[in-house]
N, C-alpha and C positions, 0 to 999 in steps of 0.2 A: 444519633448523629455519628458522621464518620472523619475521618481525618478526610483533610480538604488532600495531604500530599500525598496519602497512600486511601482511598475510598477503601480498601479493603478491610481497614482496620477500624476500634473503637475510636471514638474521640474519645478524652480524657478533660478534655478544658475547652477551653479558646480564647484565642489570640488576643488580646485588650486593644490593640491596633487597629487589626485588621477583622477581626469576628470571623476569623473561622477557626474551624474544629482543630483540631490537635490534637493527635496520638502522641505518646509516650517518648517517640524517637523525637517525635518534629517539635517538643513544647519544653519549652526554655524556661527554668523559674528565675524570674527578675527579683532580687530581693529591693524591699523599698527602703530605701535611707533618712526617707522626710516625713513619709508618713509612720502611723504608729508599725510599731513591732507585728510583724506577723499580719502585716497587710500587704505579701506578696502579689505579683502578678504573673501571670504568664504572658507567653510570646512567640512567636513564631522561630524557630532556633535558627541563630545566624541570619537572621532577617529582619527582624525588627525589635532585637533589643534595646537599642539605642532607643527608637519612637518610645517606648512602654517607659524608661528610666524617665525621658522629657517629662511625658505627662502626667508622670505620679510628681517631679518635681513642680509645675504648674497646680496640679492639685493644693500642695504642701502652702502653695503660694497665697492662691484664693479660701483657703480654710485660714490663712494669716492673716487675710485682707480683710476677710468680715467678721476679725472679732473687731477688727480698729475700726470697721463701718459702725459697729454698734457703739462704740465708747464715741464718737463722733457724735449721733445724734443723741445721745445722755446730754455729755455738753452743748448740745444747740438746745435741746428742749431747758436746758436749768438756766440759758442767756437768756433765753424768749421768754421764761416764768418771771424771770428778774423786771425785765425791763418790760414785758406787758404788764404784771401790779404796779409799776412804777406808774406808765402811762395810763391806766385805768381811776387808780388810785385819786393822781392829779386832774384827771379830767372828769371825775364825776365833780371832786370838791370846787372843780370853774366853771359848771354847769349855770350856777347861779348869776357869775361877774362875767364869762367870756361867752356865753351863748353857744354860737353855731362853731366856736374855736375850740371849747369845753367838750361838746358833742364830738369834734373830731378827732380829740386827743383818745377819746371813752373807748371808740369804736376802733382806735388803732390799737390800743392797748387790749382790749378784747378777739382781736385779730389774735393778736402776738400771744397771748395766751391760749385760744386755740394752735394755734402754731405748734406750741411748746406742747400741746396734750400728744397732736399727731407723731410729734420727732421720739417722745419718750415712748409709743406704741411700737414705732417702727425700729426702735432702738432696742426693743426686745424681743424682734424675732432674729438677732445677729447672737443670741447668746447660749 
């Protein structure tokens, strides 16, 4: 590959913005502030420094957002554990006195426990 501003020359990287080549003259190292150490980027020099700093900080952002995604569904799956054994619980033992009310408690509380299976699987692909 060759530099997109001079075709004569190597490319040496490219651009994180804009995907093209870069030689030596034309490639900008962005150091990143948010992300870990030593996860630089390059840039197009004097052209799209700024674009490359934004998105490593949006990066910074959404790698913060889905740890709290995953501590989110922890907590909904250990509500919905709670209160589906609640609801299961009570509604099998009014099976006998409530009939078709006992049944619907069984079935909701069994709901909510699947519920709580699905949230703590998906709670752990955030970690």
């Amino acid at each position: 590959m060759n530099c997109y501003y001079h075709p004569d020359r190597p490319a040496v990287g490219v651009c994180k913005h804009c995907q093209r080549g870069l030689c030596a003259e034309d490639a900008a190292l962005v150091p990143s502030t948010t992300l870990r150490p030593g996860d630089d980027s390059l840039a197009c020099k004097d052209r799209h420094e700024n674009e490359v700093r934004e998105m490593d900080q949006w990066m910074a952002r959404n790698i913060l957002q889905s740890k709290r995604i995953g501590s989110v569904y922890n907590r909904n799956a250990i509500f919905y554990f709670l209160v589906g054994a609640v609801f299961s619980i009570y509604g099998y033992s009014q099976l006998r006195f409530a009939g078709l009310q006992g049944l619907f408690l069984l079935i909701v509380g069994l709901f909510l426990l699947f519920a709580a299976g699905l949230n703590f699987f998906e709670g752990r692909k955030y970690k």
